[in-house]
BABAMI-452168 format. One line per 3 residues: number of its first residue (from 1); their letters; for each residue x, y, z of C-alpha. Coordinates in steps of 0.2 Angstrom, whole numbers, plus 5000, padded with zeros to 4 digits. Each point is the difference from the previous one (the first is absolute). Last residue first. Layout:
REM BABAMI-452168
NUM	a	X:Y:Z  ...
REM end
This chain:
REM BABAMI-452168
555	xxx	5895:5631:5724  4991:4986:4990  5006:5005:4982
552	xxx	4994:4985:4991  5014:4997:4985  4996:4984:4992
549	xxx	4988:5006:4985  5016:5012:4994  4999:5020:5003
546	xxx	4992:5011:4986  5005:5010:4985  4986:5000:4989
543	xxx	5001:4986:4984  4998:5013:4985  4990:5004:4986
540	xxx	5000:5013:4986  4987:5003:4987  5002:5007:4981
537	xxx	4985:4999:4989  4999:5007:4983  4984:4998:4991
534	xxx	4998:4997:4978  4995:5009:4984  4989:5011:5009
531	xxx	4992:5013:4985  5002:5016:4996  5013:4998:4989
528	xxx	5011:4991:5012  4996:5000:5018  5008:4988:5014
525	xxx	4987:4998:5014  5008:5000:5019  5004:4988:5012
522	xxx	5009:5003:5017  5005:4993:5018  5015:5001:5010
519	xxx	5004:4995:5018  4989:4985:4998  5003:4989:5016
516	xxx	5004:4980:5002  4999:4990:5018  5007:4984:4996
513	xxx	4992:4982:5001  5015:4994:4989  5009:4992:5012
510	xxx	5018:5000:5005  5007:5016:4991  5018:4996:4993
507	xxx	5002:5009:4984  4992:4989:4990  4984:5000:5010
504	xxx	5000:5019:5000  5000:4998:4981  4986:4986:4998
501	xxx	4989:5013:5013  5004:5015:4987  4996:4991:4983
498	xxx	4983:4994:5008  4995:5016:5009  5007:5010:4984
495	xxx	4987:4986:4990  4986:5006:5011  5003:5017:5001
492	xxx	4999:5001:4980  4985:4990:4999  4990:5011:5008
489	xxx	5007:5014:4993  4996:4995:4981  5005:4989:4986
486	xxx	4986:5000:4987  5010:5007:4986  5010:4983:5000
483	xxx	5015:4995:5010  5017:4994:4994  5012:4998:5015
480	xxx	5016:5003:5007  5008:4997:5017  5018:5003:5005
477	xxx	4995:5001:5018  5005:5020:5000  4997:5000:4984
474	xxx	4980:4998:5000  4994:5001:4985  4982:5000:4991
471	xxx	4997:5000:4982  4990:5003:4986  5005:5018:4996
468	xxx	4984:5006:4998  4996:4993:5018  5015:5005:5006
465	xxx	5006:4993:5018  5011:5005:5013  5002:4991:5014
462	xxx	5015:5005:5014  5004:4989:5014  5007:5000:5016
459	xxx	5008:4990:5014  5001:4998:5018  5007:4983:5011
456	xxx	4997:5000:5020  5010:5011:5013  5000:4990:5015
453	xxx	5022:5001:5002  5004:5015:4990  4987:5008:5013
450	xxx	5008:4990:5013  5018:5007:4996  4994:5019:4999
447	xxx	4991:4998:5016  5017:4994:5009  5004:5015:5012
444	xxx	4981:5003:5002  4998:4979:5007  4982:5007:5011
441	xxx	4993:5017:4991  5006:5017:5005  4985:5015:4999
438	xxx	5001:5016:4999  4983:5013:5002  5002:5015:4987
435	xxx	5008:5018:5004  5013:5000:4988  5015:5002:5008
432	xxx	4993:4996:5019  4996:4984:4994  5017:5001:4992
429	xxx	5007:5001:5015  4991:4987:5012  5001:4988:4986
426	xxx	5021:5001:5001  5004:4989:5013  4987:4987:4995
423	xxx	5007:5001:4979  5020:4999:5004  5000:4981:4992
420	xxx	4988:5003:4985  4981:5004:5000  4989:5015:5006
417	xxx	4979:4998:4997  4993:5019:4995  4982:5005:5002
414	xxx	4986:5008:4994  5011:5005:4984  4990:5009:4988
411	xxx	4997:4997:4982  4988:5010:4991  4986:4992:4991
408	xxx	4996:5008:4980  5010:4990:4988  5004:4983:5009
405	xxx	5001:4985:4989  4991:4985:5007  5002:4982:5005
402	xxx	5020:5000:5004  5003:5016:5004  5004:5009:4985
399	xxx	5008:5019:5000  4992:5016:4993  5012:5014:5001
396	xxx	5003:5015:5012  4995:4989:5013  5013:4987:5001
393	xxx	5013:5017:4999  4992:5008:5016  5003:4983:5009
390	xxx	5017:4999:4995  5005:5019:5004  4991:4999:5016
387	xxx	5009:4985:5004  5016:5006:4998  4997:5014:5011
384	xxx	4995:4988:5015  5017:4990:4996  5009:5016:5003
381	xxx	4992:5003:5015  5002:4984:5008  5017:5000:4996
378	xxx	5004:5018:5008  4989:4993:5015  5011:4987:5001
375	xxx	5017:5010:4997  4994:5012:5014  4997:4985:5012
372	xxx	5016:4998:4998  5007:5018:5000  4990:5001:5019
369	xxx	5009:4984:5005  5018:5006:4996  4998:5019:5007
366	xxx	4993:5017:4989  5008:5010:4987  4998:4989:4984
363	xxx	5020:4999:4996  5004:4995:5019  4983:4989:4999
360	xxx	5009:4990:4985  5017:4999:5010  4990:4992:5015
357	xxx	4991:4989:4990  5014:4995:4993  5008:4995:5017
354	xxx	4981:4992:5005  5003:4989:4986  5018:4993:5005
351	xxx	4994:5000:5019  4984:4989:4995  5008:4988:4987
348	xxx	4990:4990:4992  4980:4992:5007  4987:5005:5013
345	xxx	4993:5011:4987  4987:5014:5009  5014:5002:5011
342	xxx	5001:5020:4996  5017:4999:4994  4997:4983:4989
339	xxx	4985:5007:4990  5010:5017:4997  5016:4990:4993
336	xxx	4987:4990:4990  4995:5018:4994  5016:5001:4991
333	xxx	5019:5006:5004  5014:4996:4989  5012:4989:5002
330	xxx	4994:4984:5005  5004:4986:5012  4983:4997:5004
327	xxx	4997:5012:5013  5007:5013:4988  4987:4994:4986
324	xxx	5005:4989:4985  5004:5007:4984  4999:5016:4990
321	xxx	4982:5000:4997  4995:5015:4989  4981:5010:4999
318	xxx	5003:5002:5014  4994:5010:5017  5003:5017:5000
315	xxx	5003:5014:5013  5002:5017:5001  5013:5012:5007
312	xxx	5004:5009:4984  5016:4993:4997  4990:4983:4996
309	xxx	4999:4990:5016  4999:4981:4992  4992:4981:5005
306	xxx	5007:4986:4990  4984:4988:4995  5002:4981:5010
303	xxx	4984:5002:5008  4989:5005:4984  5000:5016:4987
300	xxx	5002:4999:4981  4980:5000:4999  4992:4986:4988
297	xxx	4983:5004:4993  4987:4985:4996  4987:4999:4988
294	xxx	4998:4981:4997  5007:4993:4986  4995:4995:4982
291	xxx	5013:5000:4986  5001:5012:4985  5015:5009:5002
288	xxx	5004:5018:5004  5020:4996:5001  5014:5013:5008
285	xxx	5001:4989:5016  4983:4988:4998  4983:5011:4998
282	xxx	4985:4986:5006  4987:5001:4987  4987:5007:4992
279	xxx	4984:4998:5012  5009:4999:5016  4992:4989:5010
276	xxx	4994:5006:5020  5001:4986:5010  4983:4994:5007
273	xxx	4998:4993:5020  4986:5014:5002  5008:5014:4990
270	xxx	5022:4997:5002  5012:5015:4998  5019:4996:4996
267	xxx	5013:5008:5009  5020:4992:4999  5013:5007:5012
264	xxx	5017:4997:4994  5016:4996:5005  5001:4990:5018
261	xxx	4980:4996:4997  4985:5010:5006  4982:4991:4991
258	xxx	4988:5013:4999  4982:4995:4994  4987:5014:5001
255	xxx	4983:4992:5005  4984:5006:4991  4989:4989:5011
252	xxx	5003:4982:5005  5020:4993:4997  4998:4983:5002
249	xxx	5016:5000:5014  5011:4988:4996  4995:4993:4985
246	xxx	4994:5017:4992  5017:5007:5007  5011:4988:4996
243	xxx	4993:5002:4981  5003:5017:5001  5018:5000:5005
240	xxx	5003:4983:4987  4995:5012:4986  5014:5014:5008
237	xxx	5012:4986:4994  4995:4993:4984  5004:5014:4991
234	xxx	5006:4990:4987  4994:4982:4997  4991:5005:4985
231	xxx	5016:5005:4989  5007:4982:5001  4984:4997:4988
228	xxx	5001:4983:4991  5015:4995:5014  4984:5001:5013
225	xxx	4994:4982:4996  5011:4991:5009  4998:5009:5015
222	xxx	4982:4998:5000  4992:5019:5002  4994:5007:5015
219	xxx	4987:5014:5001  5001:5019:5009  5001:5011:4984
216	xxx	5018:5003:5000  5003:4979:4999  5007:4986:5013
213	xxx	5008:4988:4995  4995:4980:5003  5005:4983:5003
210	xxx	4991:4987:5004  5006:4985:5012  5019:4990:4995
207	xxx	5011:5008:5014  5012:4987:5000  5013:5012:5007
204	xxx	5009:4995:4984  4983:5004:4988  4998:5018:5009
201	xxx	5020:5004:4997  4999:4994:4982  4982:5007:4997
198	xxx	5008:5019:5005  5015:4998:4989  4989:4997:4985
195	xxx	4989:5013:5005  5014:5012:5003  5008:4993:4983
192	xxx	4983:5005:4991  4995:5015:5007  5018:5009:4996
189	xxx	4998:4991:4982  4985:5007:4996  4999:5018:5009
186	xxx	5005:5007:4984  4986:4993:4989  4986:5001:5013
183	xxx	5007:5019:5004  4998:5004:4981  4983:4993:4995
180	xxx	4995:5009:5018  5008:5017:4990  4992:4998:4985
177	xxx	4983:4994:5008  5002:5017:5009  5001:5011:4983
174	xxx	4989:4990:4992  4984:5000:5012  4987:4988:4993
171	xxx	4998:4989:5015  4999:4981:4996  5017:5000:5010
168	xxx	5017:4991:5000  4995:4987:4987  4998:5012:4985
165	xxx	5017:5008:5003  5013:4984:4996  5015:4996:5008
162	xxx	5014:4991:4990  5013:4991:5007  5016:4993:4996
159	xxx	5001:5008:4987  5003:4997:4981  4992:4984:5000
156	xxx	4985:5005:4996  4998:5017:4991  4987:4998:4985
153	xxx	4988:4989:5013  5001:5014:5013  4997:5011:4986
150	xxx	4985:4989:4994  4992:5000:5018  5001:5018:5003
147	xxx	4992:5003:4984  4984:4986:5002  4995:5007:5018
144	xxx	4986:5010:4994  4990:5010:5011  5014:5000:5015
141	xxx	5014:5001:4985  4992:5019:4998  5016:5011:5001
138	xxx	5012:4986:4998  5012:4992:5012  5017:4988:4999
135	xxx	5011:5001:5014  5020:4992:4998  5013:4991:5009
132	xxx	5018:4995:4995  5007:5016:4996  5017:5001:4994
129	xxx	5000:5015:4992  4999:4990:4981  4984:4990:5006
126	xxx	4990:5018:5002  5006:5006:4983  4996:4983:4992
123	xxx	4982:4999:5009  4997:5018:4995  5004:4993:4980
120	xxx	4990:4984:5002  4984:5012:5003  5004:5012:4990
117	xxx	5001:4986:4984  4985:4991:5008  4992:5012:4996
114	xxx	4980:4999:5009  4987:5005:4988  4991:5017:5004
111	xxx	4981:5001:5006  4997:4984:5004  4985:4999:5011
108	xxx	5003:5000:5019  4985:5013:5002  5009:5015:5004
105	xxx	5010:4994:4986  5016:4991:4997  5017:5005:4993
102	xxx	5015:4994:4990  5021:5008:4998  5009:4998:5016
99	xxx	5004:5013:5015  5015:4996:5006  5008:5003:5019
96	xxx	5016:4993:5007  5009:5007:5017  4983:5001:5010
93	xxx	4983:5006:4994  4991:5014:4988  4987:5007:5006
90	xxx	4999:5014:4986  5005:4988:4987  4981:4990:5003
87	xxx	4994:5016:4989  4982:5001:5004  4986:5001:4987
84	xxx	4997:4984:4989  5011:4986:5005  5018:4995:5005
81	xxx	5010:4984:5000  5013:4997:5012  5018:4992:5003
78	xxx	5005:5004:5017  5018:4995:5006  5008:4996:5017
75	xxx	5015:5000:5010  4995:4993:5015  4994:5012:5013
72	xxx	5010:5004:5013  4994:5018:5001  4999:5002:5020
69	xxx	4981:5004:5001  4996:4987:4987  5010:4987:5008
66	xxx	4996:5004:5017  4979:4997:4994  5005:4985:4994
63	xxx	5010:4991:5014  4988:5005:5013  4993:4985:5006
60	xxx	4983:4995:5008  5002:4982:5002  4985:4986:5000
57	xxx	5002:4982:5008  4986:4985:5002  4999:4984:5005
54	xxx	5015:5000:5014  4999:4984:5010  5007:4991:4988
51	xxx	5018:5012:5005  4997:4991:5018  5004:5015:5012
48	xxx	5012:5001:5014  5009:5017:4991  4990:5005:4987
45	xxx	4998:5019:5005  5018:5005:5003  5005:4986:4984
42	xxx	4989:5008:4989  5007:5017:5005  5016:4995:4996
39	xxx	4997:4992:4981  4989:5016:4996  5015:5012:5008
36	xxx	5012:4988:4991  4990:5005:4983  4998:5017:5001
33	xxx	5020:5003:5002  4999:5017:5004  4996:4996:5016
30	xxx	4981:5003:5010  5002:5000:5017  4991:4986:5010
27	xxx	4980:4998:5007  4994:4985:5004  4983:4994:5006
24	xxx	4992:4985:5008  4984:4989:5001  4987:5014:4992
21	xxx	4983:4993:5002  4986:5001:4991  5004:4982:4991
18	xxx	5017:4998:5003  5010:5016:4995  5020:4999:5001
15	xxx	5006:5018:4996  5016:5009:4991  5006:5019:5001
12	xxx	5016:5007:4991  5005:5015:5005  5008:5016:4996
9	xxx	4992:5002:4979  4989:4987:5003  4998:4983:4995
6	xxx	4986:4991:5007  4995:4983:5003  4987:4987:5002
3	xxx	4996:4983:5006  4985:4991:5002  4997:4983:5009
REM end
């Protein structure tokens, strides 16, 4: 058996899957204390189940992305080394920042000797603030990791961890392998006692099966491997809505993904069963960082949003949830209260949601059912103009799918496939909105929970290799190599194919028959004196998001 579970922001939603069938289904409110929510939703969906049973668990958690967005980072500092062109002081990072005396090239060659006087010095100032945890990133460590290595050598013992740049991404962006380098660092100890914590409650409910989390780009990653990269399982959430979808459902066509929760409604757009990638990585809170991720767009609007009159007699739905709906004990009203009033939710308190409905129709002009259906349509419409915005900005820039990159197709929505517990009541609304066919798919209020569930391991690499130079790296995988002037593409793909199924395998993929794509792929000549001294080939592999060899969607 298979289980899996989802965090969200109102609700936390957790499966039993058995094969192609999903055996049972729990969904309870989210508390503040993550872990008793995960220790009381295994025991809704465990109850009468033999723990051996359970071969394999995955969780879709939001314990990253909320510490991002509300700034409870851990104090951290950000020793890094710089390079020709860009000054890295213009992104400087968190409460500690020092740029250190030493440089490499474009090439990785030493262009500046490390100081280990600077060096020692930042690590003095940042140990004398009280800070216990530390990034360490140059400009071009991905060519050359030699630099981050020695400081992280010069400064052991000093912190109790120490992040380094180079392994976070192949990618040559500094500003966002600053920030990523940064969020691993500060998100260290958080990820660490949650994962702790989380083994404790799995290995006393005798839960022994693999573990995953699931990552922004749609994959899993082993549990026990995630503490190299805390970062890496933010996000997760809108993730597991696209993956629910392509298990539920397959997604055919250009289908827009909208998965309506209590807080949010997430859109993602799917071509033929294939997320779309962002190319530069997902933006966390403040941070452009260098992790992969789907292209999603969060809206502040979903069943729990407060609805408001402004003085000028209009509507709005969100962006702010102030608690529980009327019907539910609530406050303030919301379109659950609309759902309730018009018996399109059997469930809450009718009279106490029909009473604010009342007071909101008073406000609107019009009688109780007539301003719920008005708060639907209101819904409907507002999700409809945030689509527009997110599918006008995938085609103002060129995105990945997984096989190709997309310069010259425009995307179009054929069709829209509605998710989260409000989504059949409100398809005929939003169909209307945006003038595409809807569609519900069987277990809609628990999609996010079976995509966490089927989800199978992703990862990435990045090969770079200088023929002048001598050598090939791969820094994601920690991989460096002499090669000769001989070395070409050929070659290249098959040792990132070899470097990238080892990696998946470490971090929890069951076989190593994976489907890879190249999402990136160049060489060019290098020219000195009119002559080629050497080739420069840079290529970029990935294991494609996809669903888990047992998952046969048979409805």
């Amino acid at each position: 058996m298979i289980l899996g579970l989802d965090v969200g922001g109102t609700h936390t939603d957790t499966v039993l899957i058995d094969g192609d069938r999903i055996l049972a289904a729990t969904k309870i409110p989210t508390g503040e204390d993550l872990l008793l929510t995960l220790r009381t939703a295994l025991e809704s969906i465990l109850s009468g189940v033999e723990p051996g049973q359970i071969e394999r668990m995955a969780f879709s958690t939001t314990l990253a992305t909320n510490a991002i967005v509300e700034d409870r980072l851990e104090r951290t500092g950000m020793i890094v080394s710089a390079g020709p062109g860009i000054d890295p002081a213009c992104f400087a990072v968190g409460p500690s920042f020092h740029v250190v005396e030493g440089c490499l090239d474009h090439q990785g060659f030493e262009a500046v000797p490390l100081g280990r006087p600077s060096v020692t010095e930042a690590a003095e100032k940042i140990q004398a603030e009280g800070i216990r945890t530390i990034g360490i990133t140059g400009k071009f460590s991905v060519r050359n990791a030699a630099h981050e290595l020695q400081m992280a050598d010069w400064v052991k013992g000093l912190f109790s961890h120490v992040a380094m740049g180079h392994s976070v991404s192949g990618g040559l962006n500094f500003p966002r392998r600053i920030f990523t380098t940064y969020l691993n660092a500060s998100l260290h100890k958080l990820h660490t006692a949650f994962s702790n914590a989380l083994i404790h409650t799995l290995d006393e409910k005798k839960l022994h099966g693999s573990r995953y989390l699931l990552k922004p780009d749609g994959g899993t990653i082993d549990l026990m491997r995630s503490a190299g990269s805390p970062v890496r399982t933010a996000q997760s959430g809108p993730a597991a809505s696209v993956m629910g979808a392509l298990a539920l459902d397959g997604c055919h066509g250009a289908t827009l993904v909208l998965d309506v929760g209590g807080t949010t409604t997430d859109m993602a757009v799917v071509l033929d069963g294939m997320p779309l990638l962002n190319p530069h990585g997902v933006k966390l809170g403040p941070y452009k960082t260098l992790i992969r991720s789907i292209i999603t767009h969060s809206l502040g609007m979903g069943g729990d949003s407060a609805i408001q009159v402004k003085t000028n007699g209009k509507m709005t739905v969100g962006p702010l949830r102030e608690g529980p709906p009327v019907a539910f004990g609530g406050a303030v009203t919301t379109p659950t209260d609309a759902l309730v009033t018009l018996g399109l939710l059997a469930e809450g308190n009718k009279g106490a949601a029909s009473a604010a409905m009342k007071d909101l129709g008073a406000a609107l002009g019009c009688k109780t059912e007539a301003a719920a259906e008005r708060v639907l349509q209101q819904m409907a419409e507002t999700i409809a103009q945030s689509v527009g915005a997110f599918v006008h900005d995938i085609n103002a820039q060129p995105v990945y799918t997984i096989h190709q990159v997309l310069n010259e197709e425009k995307i179009e929505p054929t069709s829209v496939l509605i998710m989260g517990g409000p989504a059949p009541h409100l398809a005929p609304y939003v169909e209307k909105a945006l003038g595409l066919p809807c569609r519900v798919p069987p277990h809609y209020d628990v999609a996010n929970a079976v995509g966490a569930a089927v989800a199978r391991v992703t990862s990435q690499v990045t090969l770079q290799a200088d023929t002048e130079r001598g050598s090939v790296v791969i820094p994601e995988a920690g991989v460096e190599h002499k090669i000769d002037r001989s070395f070409d593409m050929d070659q290249a793909i098959a040792m990132a194919r070899e470097s990238l199924c080892r990696r998946a395998m470490m971090i929890g993929a069951q076989d190593n028959s994976l489907e890879t794509s190249i999402t990136e792929k160049q060489v060019f000549n290098m020219i000195r004196g009119y002559r080629t001294v050497g080739r420069n080939i840079r290529l970029k592999m990935s294991i494609t998001p996809g669903l888990i060899p047992q998952w046969k969607r048979s409805f």
